[in-house]
LOFIMAR-408168 format. One record per residue (C-alpha): y, x, z; residue in one letter. Coordinates in pm, 1 decimal. Last residue first. Example, Ala and Ser with C-alpha at 12.3 -4.5 7.8 and 13.67 -1.06 7.14 Angstrom:
<rs>
R        c2        c1        c3  resn
R    -106.0    1367.0     714.0     S
R    -450.0    1230.0     780.0     A
</rs>
This chain:
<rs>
R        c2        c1        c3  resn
R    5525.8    6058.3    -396.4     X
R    5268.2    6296.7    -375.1     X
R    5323.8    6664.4    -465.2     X
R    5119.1    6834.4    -689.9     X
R    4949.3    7163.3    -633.2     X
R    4692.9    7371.9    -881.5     X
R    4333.0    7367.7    -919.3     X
R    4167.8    7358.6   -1278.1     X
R    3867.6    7161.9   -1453.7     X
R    3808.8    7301.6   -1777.3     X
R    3854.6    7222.7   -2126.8     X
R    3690.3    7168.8   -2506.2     X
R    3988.2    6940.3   -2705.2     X
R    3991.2    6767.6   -2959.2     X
R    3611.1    6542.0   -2881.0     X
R    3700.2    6541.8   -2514.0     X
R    3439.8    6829.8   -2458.6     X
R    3442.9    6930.8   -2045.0     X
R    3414.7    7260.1   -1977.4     X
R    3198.6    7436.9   -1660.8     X
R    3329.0    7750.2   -1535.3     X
R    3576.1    7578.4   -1345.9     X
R    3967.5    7742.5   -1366.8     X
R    4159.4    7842.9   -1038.9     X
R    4506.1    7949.9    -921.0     X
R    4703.7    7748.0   -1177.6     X
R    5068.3    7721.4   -1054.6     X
R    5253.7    7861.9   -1359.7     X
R    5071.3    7591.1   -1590.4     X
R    5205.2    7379.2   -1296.9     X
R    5565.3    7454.4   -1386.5     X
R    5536.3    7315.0   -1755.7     X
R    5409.8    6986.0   -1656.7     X
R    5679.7    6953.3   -1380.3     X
R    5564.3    6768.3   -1050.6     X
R    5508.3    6389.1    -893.3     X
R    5219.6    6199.5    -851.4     X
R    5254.1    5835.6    -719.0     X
R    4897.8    5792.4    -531.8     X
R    4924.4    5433.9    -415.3     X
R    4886.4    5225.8    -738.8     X
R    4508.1    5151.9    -749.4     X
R    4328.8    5358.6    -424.6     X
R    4211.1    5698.8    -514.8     X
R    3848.1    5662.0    -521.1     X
R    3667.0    5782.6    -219.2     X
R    3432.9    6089.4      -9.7     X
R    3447.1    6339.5    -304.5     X
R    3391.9    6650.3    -106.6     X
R    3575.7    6983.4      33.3     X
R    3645.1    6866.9     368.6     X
R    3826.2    6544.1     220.8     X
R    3893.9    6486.7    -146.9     X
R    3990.9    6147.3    -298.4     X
R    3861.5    6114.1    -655.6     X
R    4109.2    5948.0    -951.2     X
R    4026.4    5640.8   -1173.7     X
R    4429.2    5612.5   -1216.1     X
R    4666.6    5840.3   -1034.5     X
R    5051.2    5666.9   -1051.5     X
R    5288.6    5872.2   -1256.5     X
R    5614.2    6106.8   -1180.2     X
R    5717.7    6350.2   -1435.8     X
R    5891.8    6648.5   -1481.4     X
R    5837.6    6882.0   -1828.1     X
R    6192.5    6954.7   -1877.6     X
R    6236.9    6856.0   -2241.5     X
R    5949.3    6616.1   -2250.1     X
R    6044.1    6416.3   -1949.3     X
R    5776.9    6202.8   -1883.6     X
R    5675.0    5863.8   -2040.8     X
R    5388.4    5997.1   -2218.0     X
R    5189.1    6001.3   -1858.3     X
R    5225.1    5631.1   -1846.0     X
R    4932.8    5638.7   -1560.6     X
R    4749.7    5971.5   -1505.2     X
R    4414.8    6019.7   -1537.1     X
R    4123.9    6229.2   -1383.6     X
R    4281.3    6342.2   -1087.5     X
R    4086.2    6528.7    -808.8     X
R    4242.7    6463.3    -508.4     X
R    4341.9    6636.2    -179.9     X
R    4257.7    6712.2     136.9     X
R    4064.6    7017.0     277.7     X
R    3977.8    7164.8     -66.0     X
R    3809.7    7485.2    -130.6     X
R    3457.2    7253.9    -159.7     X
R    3616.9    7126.6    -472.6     X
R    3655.3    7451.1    -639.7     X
R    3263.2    7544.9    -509.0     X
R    3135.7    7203.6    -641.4     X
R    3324.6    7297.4    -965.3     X
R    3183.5    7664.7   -1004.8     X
R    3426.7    7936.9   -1005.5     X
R    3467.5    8240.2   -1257.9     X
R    3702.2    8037.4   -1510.3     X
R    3630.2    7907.5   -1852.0     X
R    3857.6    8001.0   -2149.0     X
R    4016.0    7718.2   -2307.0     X
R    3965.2    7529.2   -2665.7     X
R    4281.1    7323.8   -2778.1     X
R    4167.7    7127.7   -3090.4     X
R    4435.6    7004.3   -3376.9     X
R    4795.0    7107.0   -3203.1     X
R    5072.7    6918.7   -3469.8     X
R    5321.6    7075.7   -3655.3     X
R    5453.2    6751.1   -3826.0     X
R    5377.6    6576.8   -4160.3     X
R    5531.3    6240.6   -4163.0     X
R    5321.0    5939.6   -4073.3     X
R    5203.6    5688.5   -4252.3     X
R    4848.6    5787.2   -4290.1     X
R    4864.1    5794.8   -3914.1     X
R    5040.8    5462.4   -3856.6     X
R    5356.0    5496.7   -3690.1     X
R    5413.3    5231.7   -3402.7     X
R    5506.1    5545.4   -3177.7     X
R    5481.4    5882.5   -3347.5     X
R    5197.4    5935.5   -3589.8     X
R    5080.8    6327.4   -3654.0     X
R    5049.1    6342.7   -4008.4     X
R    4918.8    6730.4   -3948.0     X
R    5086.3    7054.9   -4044.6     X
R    4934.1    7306.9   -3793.2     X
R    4798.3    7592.7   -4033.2     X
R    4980.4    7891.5   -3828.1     X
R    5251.6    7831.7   -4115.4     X
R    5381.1    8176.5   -4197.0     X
R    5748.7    8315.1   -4087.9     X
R    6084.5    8282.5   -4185.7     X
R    6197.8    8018.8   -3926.5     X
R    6267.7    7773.6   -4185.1     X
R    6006.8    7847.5   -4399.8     X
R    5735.0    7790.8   -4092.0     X
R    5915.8    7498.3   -3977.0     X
R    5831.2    7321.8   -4370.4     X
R    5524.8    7469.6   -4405.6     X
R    5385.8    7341.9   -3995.3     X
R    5431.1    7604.2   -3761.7     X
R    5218.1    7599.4   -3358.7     X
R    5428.3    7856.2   -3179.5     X
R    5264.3    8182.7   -3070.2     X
R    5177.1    8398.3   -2798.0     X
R    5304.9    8289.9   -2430.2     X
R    5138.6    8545.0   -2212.2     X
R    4941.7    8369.9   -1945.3     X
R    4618.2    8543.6   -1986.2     X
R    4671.7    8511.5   -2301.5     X
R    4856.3    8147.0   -2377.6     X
R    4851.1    8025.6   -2746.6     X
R    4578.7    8169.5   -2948.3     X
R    4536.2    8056.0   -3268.7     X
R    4235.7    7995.8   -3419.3     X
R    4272.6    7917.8   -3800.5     X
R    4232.6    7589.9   -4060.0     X
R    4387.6    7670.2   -4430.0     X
R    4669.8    7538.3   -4553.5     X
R    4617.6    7224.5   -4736.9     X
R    4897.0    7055.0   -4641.8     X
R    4640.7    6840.3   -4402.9     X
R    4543.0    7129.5   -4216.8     X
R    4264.7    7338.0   -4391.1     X
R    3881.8    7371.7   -4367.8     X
R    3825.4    7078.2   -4116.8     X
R    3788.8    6962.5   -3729.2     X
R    3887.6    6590.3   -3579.2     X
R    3569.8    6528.3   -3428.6     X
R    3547.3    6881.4   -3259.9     X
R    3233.3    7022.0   -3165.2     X
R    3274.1    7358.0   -3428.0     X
R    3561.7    7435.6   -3374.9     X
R    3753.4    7487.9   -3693.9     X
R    4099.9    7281.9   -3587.1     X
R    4135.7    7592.5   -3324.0     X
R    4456.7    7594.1   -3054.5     X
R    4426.5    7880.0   -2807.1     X
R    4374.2    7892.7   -2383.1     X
R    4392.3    8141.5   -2183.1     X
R    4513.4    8099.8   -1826.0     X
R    4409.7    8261.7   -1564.3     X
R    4714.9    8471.5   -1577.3     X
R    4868.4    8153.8   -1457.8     X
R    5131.0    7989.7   -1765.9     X
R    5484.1    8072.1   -1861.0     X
R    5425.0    8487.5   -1915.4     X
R    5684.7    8603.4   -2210.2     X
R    5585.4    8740.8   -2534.2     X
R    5658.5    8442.7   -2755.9     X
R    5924.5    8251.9   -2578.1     X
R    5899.0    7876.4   -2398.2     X
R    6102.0    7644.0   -2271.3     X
R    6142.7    7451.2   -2611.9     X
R    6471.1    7265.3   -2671.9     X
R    6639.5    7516.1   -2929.2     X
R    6594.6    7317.6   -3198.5     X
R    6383.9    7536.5   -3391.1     X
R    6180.0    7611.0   -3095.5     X
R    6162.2    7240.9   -3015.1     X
R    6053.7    7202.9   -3433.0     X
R    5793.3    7495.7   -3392.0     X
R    5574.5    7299.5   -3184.6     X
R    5482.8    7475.9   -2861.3     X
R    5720.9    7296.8   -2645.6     X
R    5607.8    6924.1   -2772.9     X
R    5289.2    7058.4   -2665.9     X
R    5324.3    7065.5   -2285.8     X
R    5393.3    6700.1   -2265.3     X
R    5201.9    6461.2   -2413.7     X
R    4960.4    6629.6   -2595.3     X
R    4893.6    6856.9   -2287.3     X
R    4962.1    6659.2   -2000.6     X
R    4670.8    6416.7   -2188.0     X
R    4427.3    6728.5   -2234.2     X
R    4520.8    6831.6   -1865.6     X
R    4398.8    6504.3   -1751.4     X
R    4064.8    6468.5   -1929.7     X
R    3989.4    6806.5   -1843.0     X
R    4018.3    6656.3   -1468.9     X
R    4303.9    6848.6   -1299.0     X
R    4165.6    6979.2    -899.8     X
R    4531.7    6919.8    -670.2     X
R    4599.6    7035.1    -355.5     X
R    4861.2    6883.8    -169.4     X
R    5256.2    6879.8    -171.3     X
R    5376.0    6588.8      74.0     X
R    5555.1    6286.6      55.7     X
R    5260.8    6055.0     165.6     X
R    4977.1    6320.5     198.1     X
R    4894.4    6185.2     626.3     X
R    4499.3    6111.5     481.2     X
R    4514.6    5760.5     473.9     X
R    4839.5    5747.1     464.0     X
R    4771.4    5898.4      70.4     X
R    4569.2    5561.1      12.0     X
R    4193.3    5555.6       6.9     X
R    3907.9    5344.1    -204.1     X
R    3588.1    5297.6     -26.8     X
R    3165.9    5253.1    -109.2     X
R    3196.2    5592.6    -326.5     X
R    3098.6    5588.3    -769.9     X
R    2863.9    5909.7    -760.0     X
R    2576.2    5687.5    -858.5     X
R    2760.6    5424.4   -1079.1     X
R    2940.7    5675.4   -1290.3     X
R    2584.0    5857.0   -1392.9     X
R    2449.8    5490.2   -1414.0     X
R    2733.8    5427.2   -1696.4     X
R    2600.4    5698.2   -1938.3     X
R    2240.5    5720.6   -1856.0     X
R    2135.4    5519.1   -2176.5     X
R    2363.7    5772.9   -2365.7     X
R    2221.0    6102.0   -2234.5     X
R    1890.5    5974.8   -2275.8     X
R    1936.0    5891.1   -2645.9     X
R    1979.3    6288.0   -2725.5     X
R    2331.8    6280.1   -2823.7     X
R    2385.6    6220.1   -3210.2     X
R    2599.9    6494.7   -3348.2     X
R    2976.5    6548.4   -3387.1     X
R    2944.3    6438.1   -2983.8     X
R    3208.6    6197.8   -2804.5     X
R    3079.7    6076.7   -2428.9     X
R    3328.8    5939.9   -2170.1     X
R    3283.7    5841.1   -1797.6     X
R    3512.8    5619.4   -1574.7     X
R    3562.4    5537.8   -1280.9     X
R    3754.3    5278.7   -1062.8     X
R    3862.9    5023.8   -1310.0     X
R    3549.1    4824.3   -1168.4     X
R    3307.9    5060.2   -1385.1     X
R    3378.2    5206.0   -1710.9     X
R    3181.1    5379.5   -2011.4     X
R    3337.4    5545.1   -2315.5     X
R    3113.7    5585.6   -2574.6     X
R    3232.3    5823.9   -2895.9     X
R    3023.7    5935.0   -3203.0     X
R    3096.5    6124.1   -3505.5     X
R    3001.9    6219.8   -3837.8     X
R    3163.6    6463.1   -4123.8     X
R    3210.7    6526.6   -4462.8     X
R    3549.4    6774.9   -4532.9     X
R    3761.3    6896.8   -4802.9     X
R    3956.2    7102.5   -4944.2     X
R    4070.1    7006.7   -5298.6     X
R    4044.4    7178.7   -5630.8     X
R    4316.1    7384.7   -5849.2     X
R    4551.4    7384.1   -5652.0     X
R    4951.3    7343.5   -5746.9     X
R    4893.5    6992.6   -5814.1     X
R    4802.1    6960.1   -5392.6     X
R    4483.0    6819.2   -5276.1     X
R    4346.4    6745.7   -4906.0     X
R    4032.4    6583.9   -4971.1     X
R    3868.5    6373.2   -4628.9     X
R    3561.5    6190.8   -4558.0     X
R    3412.3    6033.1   -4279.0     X
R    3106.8    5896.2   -4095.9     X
R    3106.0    5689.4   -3796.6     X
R    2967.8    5581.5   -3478.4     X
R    3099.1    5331.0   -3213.5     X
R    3291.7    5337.0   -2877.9     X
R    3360.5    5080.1   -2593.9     X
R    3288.7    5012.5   -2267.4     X
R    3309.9    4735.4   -1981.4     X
R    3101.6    4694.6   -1645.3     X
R    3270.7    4508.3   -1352.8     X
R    3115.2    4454.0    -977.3     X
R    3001.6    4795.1    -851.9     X
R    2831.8    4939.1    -624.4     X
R    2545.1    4716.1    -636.6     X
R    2252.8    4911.5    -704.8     X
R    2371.1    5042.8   -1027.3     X
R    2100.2    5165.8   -1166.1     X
R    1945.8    4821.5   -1270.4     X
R    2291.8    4749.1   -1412.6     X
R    2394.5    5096.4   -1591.6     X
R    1990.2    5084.8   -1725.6     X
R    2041.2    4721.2   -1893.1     X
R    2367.6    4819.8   -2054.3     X
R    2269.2    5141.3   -2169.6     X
R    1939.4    5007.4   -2299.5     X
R    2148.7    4776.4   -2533.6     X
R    2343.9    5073.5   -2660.5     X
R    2040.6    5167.6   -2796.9     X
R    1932.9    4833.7   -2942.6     X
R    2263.7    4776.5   -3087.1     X
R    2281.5    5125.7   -3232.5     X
R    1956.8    5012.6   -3416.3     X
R    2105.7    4695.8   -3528.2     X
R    2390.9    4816.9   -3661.2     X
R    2197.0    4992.7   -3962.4     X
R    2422.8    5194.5   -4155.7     X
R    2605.1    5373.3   -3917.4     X
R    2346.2    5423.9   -3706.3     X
R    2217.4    5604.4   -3978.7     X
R    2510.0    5815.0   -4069.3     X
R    2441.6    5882.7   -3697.9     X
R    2097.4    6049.9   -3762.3     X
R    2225.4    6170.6   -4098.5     X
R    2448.9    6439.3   -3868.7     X
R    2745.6    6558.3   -4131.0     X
R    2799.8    6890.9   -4160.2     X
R    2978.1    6886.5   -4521.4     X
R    3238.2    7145.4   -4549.4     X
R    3414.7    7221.5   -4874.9     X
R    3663.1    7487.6   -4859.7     X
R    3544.7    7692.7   -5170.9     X
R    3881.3    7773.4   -5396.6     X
R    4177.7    7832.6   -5204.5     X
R    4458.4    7548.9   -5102.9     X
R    4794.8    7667.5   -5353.9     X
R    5076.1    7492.1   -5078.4     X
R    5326.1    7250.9   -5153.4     X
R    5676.7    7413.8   -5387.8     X
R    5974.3    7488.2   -5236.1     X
R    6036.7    7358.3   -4901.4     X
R    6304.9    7366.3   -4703.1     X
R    6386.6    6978.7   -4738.4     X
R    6632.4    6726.2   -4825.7     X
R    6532.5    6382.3   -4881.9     X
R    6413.2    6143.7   -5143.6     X
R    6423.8    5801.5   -5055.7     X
R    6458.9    5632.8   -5402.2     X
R    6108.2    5792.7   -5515.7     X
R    5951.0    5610.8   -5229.9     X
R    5970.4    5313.8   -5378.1     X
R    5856.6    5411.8   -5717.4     X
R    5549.9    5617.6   -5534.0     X
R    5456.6    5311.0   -5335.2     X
R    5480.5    5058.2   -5663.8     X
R    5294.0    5303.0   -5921.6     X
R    5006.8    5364.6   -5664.7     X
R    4974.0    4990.2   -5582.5     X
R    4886.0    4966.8   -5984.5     X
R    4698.7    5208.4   -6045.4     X
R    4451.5    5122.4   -5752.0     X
R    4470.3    5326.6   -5395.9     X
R    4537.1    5023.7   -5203.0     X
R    4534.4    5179.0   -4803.1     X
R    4863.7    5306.9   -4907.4     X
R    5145.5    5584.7   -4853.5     X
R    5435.4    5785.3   -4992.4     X
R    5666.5    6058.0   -4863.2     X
R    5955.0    6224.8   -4997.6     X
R    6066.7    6578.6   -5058.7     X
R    6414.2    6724.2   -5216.0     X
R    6481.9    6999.5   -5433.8     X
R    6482.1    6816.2   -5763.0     X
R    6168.2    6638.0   -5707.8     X
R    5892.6    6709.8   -5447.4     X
R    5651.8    6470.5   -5357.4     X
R    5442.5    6372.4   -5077.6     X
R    5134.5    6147.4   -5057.1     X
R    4912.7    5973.4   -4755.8     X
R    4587.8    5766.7   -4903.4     X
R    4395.5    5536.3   -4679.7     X
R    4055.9    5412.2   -4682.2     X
R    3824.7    5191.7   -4512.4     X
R    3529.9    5208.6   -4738.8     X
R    3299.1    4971.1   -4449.2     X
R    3381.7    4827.1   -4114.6     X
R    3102.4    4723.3   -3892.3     X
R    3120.0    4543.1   -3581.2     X
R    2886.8    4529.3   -3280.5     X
R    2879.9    4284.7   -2923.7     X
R    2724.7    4397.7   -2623.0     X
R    2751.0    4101.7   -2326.1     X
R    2628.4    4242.1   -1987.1     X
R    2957.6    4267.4   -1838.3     X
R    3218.8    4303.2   -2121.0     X
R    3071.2    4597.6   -2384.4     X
R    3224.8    4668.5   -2687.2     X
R    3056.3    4853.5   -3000.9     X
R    3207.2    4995.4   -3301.0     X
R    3034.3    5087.2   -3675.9     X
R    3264.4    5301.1   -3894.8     X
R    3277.9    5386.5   -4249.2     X
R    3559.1    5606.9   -4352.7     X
R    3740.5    5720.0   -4608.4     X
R    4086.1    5982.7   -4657.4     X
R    4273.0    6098.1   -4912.7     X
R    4564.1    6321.3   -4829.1     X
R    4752.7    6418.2   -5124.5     X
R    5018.1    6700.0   -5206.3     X
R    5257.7    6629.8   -5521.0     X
R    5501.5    6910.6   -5741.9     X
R    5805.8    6823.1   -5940.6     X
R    5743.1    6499.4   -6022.1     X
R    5913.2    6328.3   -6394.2     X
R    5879.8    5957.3   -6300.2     X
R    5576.8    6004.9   -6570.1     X
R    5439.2    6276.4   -6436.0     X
R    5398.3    6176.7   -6047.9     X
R    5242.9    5845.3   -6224.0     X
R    4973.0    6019.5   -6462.3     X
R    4882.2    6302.0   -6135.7     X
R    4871.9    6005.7   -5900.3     X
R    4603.8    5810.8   -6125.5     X
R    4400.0    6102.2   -6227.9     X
R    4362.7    6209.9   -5824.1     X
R    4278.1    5858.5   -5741.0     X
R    3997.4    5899.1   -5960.5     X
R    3880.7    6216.7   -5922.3     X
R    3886.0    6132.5   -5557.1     X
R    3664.2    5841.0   -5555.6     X
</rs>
């Protein structure tokens, strides 16, 4: 497939006289599941594939796109975008080294993949086992997830082979009553335990009673707060990562300085598209540089700014290997203009167990997701969003769900990296992002 595609950009970039070309090609097969009540229902989609191109000519850059990758589709996207062409920093795309192929792909999902039927039957047993299990403590089951297998070359003319990457993933994401929720995403096929257990593990820690803040005299105050992984990731991306990215520092909007303490000094926490458990990992970014740990915070110390090529020239340094189509509202990734982009943020654990962190609580709540969190202020890093499937904490336990559109939470993303005082031992894998649980204060609106 490659070769292919490759032969037919390379004859079109030459004949409307291209500088230099860089090429994402992309493929996957993918077989979903949803779950409403007891009804499981499974689609397969097969050789979806998308192709995302940039040229240089003449000292400017422009970007292409298609999910047609035939001669002829190629000639019409790379005409049209030819009459776009833009100004840019960079000189020439990047010269990806020889030997970057990775292929860990798990066969046992490629074979789910293959043969729906057999993830049917398992997902069937996670169905059947959330109900029995359940006991009646809960009313509404839904889900969602799949398996698939992927492939991506990253190719530039000025290379003389692609990167590239085989891999396999699956994702279940298990909720009851809009009250809880519990996610799985492996590179490898869990053990089938772990996924028939999925949505009883919700149902048995899943409390009798919701609570408002009156409830526990927290209306208007500042309590203590334990972040779900699944919460920092999302203040993270949404938020806290529009700092890092080279473009704010560029622009002179990020609050942050290499060398200077902005976060806990329990914090350390780096960016690495390599790791080993994440989905979205490969041998370069998708300019072809190649993939590298980067530490951001070090014990709190502010280290580095994420750099895509184009940033990196601009600021006269080296791209940290960040340059990712990274889609921006109703953008469509393949679409998408390369951007520095965080790939995988891995953090240290901390010296406390979770029971113990939540034990240290007299009232509070454990949030596990925040409503409209993209809405916030991304220059100053304030927001104010409604808890969503969140825990109640009393006398250091879980004793209730936050009740639905009561708990308005209200702080600065970028302060309460400041306000960390605890990190879980335990980690929670997102599929981008390995994390633990932390304590810090939020006020409540």
């Amino acid at each position: 497939m490659f070769d292919d595609v490759r032969k037919s950009v390379e004859k079109i970039a030459s004949k409307h006289k291209v500088e230099e070309y860089e090429m994402v090609l992309s493929r996957h097969d993918f077989t979903s599941f949803s779950i409403e009540q007891r009804d499981l229902t499974v689609s397969s989609e097969v050789g979806v594939s998308s192709l995302g191109l940039r040229l240089l000519k003449k000292g400017k850059l422009t970007y292409a796109s298609t999910t047609v990758a035939d001669e002829a589709a190629l000639e019409h996207v790379i005409s049209a975008a030819l009459t776009n062409l833009q100004p840019t920093a960079l000189k020439v795309f990047a010269r990806i080294p020889t030997g970057l192929s990775w292929d860990d792909a798990d066969e046992k999902i490629t074979d789910l993949v293959t043969r729906p039927r057999r993830l049917r039957d398992l997902l069937s047993a996670t169905v059947s086992e959330t109900w029995e299990r359940g006991n009646g403590k809960f009313e509404r089951l839904n889900g969602n997830g799949g398996v698939g297998l992927a492939e991506e070359w990253v190719f530039t003319s000025g290379s003389a082979e692609p990167s590239y990457r085989r891999g396999t993933g699956f994702n279940a994401y298990i909720d009851l009553d809009s009250r809880d929720f519990e996610i799985l995403v492996k590179t490898r096929l869990p053990k089938p335990r772990e996924i028939e257990t999925l949505g009883a593990k919700v149902a048995r820690r899943l409390p009798k009673r919701s609570a408002k803040p009156s409830d526990l005299g927290l209306k208007g105050k500042e309590t203590d707060v334990v972040l779900h992984p699944f919460c920092l990731a999302s203040m993270f991306s949404n938020v806290i990562a529009e700092h890092i990215y080279a473009t704010s520092k560029l622009s002179g909007l990020s609050r942050f300085k290499a060398g200077r303490k902005h976060a806990s000094s329990v914090v350390t926490i780096a960016d690495d598209g390599a790791y080993h458990e994440f989905i979205s990992r490969g041998p370069t970014d998708e300019e072809g540089t190649k993939t590298r740990r980067n530490v951001l915070f070090d014990k709190g110390v502010f280290k580095t700014f994420a750099y895509d090529a184009e940033t990196a020239v601009l600021d006269r340094t080296e791209s940290t290997g960040n340059g990712m189509r990274r889609p921006v509202l109703a953008e469509e990734s393949h679409e998408a203009p390369v951007r520095p982009t965080l790939r995988g943020l891995v953090m240290e654990p901390g010296g406390i167990k979770l029971k113990d962190m939540i034990k240290d609580v007299k009232k509070g709540i454990m949030l596990k997701f925040l409503l409209g969190i993209h809405t916030a202020d991304k220059v100053s890093g304030s927001f104010s969003n409604t808890a969503y499937l969140s825990y109640v904490i009393e006398n250091g336990k879980l004793t209730s769900t936050a009740e639905p559109g009561t708990w308005a939470m209200r702080g600065n993303a970028l302060g309460l990296l400041k306000t960390i005082d605890a990190v879980s031992t335990e980690r929670f894998l997102t599929g981008s992002s390995l994390l633990p649980w932390v304590k810090t204060r939020l006020y409540v609106g």
